[in-house]
N, C-alpha and C positions, 0 to 999 in steps of 0.2 A: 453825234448827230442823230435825231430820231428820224424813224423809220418813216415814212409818209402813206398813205392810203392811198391807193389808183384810181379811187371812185372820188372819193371826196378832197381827198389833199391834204386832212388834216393829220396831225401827228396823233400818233399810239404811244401807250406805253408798252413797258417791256414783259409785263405778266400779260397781257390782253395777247401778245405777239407768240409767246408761248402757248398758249391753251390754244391759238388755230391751228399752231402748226402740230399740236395734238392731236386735234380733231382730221387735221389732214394726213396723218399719217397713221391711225386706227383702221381704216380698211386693210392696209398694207399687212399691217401687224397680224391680223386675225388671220389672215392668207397665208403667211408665212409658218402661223401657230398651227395651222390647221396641217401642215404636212411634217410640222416635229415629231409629233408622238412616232411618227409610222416609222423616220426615220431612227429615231430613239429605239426605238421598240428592235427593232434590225440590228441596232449597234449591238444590244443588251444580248441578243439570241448569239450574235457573232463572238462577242468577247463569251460567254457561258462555253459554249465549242470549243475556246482554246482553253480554259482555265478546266483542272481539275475539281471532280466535288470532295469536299472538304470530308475527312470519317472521322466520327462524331466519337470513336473509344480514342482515337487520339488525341482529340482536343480535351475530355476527362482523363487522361494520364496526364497531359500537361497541366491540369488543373481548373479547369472549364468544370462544372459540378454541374450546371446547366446543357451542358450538349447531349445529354444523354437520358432522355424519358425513363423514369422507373418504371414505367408502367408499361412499356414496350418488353417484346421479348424476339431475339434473334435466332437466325436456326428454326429448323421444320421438323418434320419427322420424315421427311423425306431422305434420298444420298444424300444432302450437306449436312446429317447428324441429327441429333433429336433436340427438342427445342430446347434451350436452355434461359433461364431469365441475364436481364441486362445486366452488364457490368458494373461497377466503380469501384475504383482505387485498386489496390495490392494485396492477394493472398497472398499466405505459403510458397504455393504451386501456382502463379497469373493471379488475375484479377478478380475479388470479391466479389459472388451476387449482391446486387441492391435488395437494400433491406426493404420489406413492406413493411407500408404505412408510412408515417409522416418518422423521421427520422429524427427530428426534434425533442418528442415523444419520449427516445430512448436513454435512461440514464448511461453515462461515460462510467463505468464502476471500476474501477482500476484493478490488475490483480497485482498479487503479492511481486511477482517478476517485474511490476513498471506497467506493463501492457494494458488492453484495456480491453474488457471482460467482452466476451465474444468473436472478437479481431486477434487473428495469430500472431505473433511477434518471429522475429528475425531468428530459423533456425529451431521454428517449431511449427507441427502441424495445424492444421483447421482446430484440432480437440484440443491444442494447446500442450500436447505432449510432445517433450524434445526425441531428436529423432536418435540420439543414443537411448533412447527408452520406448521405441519401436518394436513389437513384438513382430517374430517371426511369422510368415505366411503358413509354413507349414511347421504341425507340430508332433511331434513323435508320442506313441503311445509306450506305455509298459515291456509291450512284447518287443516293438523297435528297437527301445534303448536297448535291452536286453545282447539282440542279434548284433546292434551296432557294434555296443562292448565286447562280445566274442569274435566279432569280425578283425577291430582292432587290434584287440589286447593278444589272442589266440592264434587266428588262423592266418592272419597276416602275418606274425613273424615268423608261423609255421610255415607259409611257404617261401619267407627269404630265407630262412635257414634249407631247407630242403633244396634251394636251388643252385647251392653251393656246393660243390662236391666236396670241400673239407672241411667244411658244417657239417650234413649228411656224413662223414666217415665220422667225425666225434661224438656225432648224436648216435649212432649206433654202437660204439664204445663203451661211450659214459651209459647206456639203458644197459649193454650186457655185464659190465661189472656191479652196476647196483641189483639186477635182477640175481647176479649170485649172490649180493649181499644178502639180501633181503628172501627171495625163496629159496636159493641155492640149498641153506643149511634144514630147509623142510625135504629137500629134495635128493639129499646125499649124508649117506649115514657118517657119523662121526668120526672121526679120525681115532686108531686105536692099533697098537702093536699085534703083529698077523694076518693083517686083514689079505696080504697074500704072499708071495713068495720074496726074499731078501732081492735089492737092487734088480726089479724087473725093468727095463728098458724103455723109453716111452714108442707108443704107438706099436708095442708089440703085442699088446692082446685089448681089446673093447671093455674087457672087466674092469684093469688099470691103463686107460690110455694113457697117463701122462706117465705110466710108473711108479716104484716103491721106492722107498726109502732102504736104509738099513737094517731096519727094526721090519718091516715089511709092512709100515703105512704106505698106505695109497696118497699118493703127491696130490692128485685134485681133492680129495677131500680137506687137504690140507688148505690148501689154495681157498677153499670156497669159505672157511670156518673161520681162514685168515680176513675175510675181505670184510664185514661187517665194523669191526676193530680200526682198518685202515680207512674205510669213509669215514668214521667216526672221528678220526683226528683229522684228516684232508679239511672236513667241513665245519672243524671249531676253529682250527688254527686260519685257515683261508679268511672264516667270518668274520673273527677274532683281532684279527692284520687289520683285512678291507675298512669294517667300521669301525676301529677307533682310530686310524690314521684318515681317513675322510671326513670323519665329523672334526679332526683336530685341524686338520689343515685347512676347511672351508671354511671354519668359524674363524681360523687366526688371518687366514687372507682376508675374508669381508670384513669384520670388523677393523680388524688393524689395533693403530696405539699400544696400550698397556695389553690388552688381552693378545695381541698377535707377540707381543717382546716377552711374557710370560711363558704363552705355549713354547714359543720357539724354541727357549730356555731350556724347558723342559724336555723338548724333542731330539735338541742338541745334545743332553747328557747322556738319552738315551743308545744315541748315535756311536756315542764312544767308547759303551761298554759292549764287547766280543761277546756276540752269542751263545757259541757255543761252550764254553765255558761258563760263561752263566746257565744255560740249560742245564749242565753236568751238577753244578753243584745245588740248583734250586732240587733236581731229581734225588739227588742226597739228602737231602734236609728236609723236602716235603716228604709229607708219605704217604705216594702218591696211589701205592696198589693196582699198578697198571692200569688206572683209569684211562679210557684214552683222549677223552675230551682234553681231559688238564694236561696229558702229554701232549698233545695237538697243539694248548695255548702257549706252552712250556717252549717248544720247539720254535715258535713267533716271537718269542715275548719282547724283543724291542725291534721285530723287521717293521714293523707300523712308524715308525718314526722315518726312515725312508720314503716311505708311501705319503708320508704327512705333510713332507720339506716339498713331494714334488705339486702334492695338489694345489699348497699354499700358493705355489708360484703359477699356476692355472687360475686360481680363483683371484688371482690379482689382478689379471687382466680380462677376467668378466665380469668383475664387479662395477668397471665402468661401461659397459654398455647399456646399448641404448634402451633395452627394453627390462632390464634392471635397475635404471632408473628412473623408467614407468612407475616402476612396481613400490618403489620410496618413495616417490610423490604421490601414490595413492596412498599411501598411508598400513598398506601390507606389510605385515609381522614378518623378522629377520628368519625365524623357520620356515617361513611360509617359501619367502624369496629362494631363500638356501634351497628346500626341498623338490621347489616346481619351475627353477628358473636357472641356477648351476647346477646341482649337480647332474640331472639328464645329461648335459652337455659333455660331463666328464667320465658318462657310463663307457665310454669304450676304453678311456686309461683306465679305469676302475675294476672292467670285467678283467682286460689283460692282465693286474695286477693280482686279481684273484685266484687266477690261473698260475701265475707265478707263484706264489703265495702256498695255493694247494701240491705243487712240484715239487718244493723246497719239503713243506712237510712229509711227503714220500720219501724223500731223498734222507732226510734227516732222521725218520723213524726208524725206515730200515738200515740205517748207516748207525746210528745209535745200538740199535738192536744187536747189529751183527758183532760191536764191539762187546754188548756185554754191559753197556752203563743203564738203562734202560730196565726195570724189572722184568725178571721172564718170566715169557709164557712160550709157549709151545707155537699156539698159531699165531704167529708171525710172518712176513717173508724176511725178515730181517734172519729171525732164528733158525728160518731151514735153512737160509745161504751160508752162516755159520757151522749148524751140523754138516752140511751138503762137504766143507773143507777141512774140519776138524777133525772128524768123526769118519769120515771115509776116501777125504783125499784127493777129493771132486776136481781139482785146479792140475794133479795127475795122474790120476786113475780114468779112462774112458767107460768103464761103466757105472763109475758114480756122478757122472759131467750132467746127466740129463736133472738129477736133482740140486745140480748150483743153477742150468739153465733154464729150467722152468719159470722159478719165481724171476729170474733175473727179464726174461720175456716179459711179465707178466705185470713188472713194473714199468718197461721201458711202452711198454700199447698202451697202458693208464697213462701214462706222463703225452702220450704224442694224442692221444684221443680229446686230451682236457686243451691242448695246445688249440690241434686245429680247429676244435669247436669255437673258442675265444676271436681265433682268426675269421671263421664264420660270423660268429654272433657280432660282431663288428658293424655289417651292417646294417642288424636289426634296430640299432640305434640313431641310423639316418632317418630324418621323417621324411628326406625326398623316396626313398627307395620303399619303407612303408608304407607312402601313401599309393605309390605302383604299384603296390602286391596288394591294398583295400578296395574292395568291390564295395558298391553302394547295395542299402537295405533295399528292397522292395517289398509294397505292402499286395499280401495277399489279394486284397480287392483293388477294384478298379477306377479310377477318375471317372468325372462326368462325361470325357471325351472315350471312354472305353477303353485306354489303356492303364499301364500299372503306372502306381504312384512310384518315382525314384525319391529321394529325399536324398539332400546334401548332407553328409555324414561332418561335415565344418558349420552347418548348420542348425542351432538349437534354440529350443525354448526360450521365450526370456529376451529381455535385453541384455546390452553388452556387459 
């Protein structure tokens, strides 16, 4: 039914009926418009209050490129730091400066690594240099190195050995019988028949402390003329042993296969043929003229196969560790490994072996000597201890005792002087105990803050 008019009566249609009630409710509208804003405006300030303000470096790590003006720069020079330009994306060390200018601009140049030329990549700095190729801060000069090396190499084992009381007894030992070796024979006249009365006594007159002989040699002259001859085998036969049973037995452990079933072979046959027996007859058949080097090696000449069985069995279970085979996956030569990686490791079996080694030769020279198989000579202690029983009857006569007990003393202090130093020098081999006895360098001048420079003696030039 249509709508009728109040005035006239006639009917409307439905669009005319619409548009009045348009117009009749436009005043309304514009009333109600006119208080939105204010209250809008209220809502906007209220909800701003509860919401946090958005930071504009975290919307560019998420990837917003837009959040962050390059042209802006953050930080003052005031306490919050000095100013620094804006961000984007990933260094090295945080987040790249933004590049000036139009970055479009910039060619992407790839480097050889993948990366791209200007931008650090993963595990390298800003300059593009990996950080195993990092040069040290501080760097040592000439005179440094120098000091460090004798710090090291020198005074630091000089004061582990010194701080052991039987190191310091074998270091003063082993200095007093080479000091007679060596000037002893400037310093005391020659050994020769007469020099004073027949079987004088020891410590009965300053002339001859130690006493005479039968003949009326003077014992210490003997003693002193003797000693040059006895280091001289001690340290070929010792040398002799140590290195070729080290080098056989390091190479047959590390490598292994055919070359370790070869040596073995070899070291095995040695094993089985009796020493001294063979000493006796190679001394026969060479001719040897009381050399005493070649008697020193004569006296060894298959104890190194011993020494060789036990390193093999050493070097067998450092060949798998971990930092040996570092040193094969870098691609480091088998001397190189052997020289700066096992054997250090085996210097304290090695020294005590040496020490062993040099005993036996004492023992075997003057025990040789005294029999008679041995070419003679006169200075000997082997040869006095023989005259000292033969010749006057030392073993029951009490005044010819002092000339079997001299040299017999004389070998038993050498033998216990070589001992305890070995027992000493033990720990010169630990790098925790070295590096407690290693003072750091310091440099004559001074830092920018006025004091002295220390430098890390584990720290050098160079990368790794």
């Amino acid at each position: 039914m249509l709508p009728v008019s109040p005035t006239d009566g006639e009917p409307r249609s439905g669009s005319e009926t619409r548009a009045e009630s348009a117009r009749g409710n436009a005043p309304r509208d514009a009333e109600r418009g006119a208080e939105r804003p204010a209250n809008g405006a209220s809502r906007e300030r209220d909800d701003s209050d509860d919401e946090p303000d958005s930071d504009p470096a975290l919307d560019a790590v998420a990837g917003n490129d837009d959040a962050i003006d390059p042209e802006t720069v953050t930080g003052t020079d005031d306490e919050s730091g000095p100013s620094r330009p804006a961000v984007s994306g990933h260094a090295w060390k945080g987040r790249l400066p933004a590049a000036d200018g139009d970055s479009t601009d910039q060619s992407s140049e790839l480097r050889a690594d993948g990366g791209e030329a200007g931008r650090p990549t993963a595990g390298r700095g800003p300059d593009g240099v990996s950080e195993f190729e990092q040069m040290a801060d501080v760097t040592l000069t000439e005179s440094e190195r120098r000091r460090q090396w004798f710090e090291e190499k020198i005074l630091a084992p000089a004061r582990i050995v010194w701080d052991d009381w039987r190191a310091r007894f074998g270091v003063v030992v082993v200095a007093l019988y080479l000091f007679m070796g060596i000037v002893g024979p400037r310093l005391v006249a020659e050994p020769s028949p007469n020099q004073g009365e027949r079987l004088v006594g020891a410590f009965r007159t300053l002339q001859h402390p130690f006493g005479t002989t039968a003949s009326g040699i003077d014992i210490l002259s003997q003693l002193v003329y003797a000693t040059p001859a006895m280091l001289l085998m001690i340290t070929a036969g010792a040398v002799f042993t140590v290195v070729l049973g080290t080098a056989t037995g390091t190479l047959a452990g590390y490598k292994g296969g055919r070359v370790d079933s070869v040596l073995m072979t070899i070291t095995d046959v040695m094993m089985t043929i009796p020493g001294l027996p063979l000493t006796i007859v190679l001394a026969a058949v060479l001719q040897i003229e009381g050399n005493p080097i070649v008697i020193g090696i004569l006296i060894t000449i298959n104890a190194w196969a011993g020494l060789a069985r036990a390193i093999r069995s050493q070097v067998l279970t450092l060949r798998d560790a971990e930092y040996v085979e570092a040193s094969r996956i870098m691609g480091i030569g088998t001397p190189k490994i052997i020289g700066s990686d096992i054997v250090p490791n085996l210097m304290p079996y090695i020294s005590m072996n040496f020490v062993r080694q040099a005993r036996a030769v004492i023992f075997g020279a003057v025990g040789l000597y005294f029999l008679g198989v041995l070419p003679y000579t006169s200075n000997n202690w082997g040869v006095m201890m023989n005259a000292a029983v033969n010749r006057a009857g030392a073993t029951s006569s009490p005044a010819a005792f002092h000339w079997l007990l001299v040299p017999m003393v004389t070998i038993i202090v050498l033998a216990l002087g070589l001992t305890l130093l070995a027992q000493g020098a033990d720990r010169v081999f630990n790098p925790r105990v070295r590096a407690r006895h290693a003072k750091t360098v310091e440099d004559d001048g001074d830092d920018d803050d006025g004091g002295p420079r220390t430098v890390d003696p584990n720290v050098h030039e160079g990368g790794l």
